[in-house]
N, C-alpha and C positions, 0 to 999 in steps of 0.2 A: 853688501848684504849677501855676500856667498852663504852664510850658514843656512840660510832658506831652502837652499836644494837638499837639506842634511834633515834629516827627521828628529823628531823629539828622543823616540826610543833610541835611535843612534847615539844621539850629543849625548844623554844621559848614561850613556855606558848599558841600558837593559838590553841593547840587542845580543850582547854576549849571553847576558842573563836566557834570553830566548832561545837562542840556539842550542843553549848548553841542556835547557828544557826537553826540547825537543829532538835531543840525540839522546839522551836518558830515556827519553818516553817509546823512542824506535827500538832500544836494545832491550826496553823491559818488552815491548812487543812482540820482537823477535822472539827471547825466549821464553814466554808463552806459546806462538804457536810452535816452536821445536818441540814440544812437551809431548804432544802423542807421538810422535815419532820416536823420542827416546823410550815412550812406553810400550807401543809399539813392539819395540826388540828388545823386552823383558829388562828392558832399565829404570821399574817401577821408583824407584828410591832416587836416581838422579829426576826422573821424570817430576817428580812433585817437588824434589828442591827448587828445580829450575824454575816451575811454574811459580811457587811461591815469590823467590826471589825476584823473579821479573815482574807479578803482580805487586811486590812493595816498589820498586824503582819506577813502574808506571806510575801508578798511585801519587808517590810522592813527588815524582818531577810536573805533573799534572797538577798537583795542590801549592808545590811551589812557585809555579809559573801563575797561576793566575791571583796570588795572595803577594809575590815578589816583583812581577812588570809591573810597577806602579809607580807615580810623579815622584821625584823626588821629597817635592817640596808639602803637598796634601797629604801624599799618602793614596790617592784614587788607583784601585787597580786597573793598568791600562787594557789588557791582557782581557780581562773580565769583562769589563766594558766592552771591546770589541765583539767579543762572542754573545753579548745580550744583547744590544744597542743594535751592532750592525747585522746585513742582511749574509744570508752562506754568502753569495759570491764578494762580499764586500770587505770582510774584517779583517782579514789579512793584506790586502793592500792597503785600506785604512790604517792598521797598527803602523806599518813600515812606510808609512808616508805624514802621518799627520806632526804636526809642526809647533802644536799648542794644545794645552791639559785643558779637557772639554772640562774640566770641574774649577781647577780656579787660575787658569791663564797663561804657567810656569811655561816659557814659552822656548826656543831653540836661542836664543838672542838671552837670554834668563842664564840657561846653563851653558850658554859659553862664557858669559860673564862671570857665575861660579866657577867654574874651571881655570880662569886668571889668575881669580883670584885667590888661588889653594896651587899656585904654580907657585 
């Protein structure tokens, strides 16, 4: 029973999905805040690109992530539920620990067995 140390989000392949979220959401953040500063030095016209573009790549890795971490098998966004459900200090060890889909069971033992059987 090794897969038990292994989280759900792991075995399912979302923790890429997550990370990938949350490097998109730091670089659209990033350039957001560079944006006074290019405007700053009379770089009005890169200044609003950048803003603009980092406010869609925020945006979007943020609506992606919590509509796309979700069970495989339901559909429950896992992602979302963590940030409603759990407490601040809690949701992000909860997402990257838990081991079985609070909505209908899809379990770490579930999707190793999918994964066999698509080998």
């Amino acid at each position: 029973m090794g897969s038990q140390s292994t989280s759900l989000l792991a075995a399912t392949g979302r923790s890429g999905r997550l990370a990938s979220c949350v490097a998109a959401a730091v670089v659209g953040l990033v350039s957001v805040a560079v944006c006074p500063v290019l405007m700053s030095h009379d770089l009005s016209g890169w200044g609003v690109g950048l803003f603009v573009s980092g406010a869609l790549v925020l945006v979007v890795s943020v609506v992606y992530g919590l509509k796309r971490i979700a069970c495989p098998q339901c559909k429950m966004p896992w992602l979302q539920y963590a940030l409603s459900e759990k407490g601040v200090g809690e949701w992000l060890s909860w997402l990257t620990t838990f081991t079985e889909c609070p909505q209908c069971r899809y379990s770490v033992e579930d999707a190793a067995n999918s994964s066999q059987g698509h080998s």
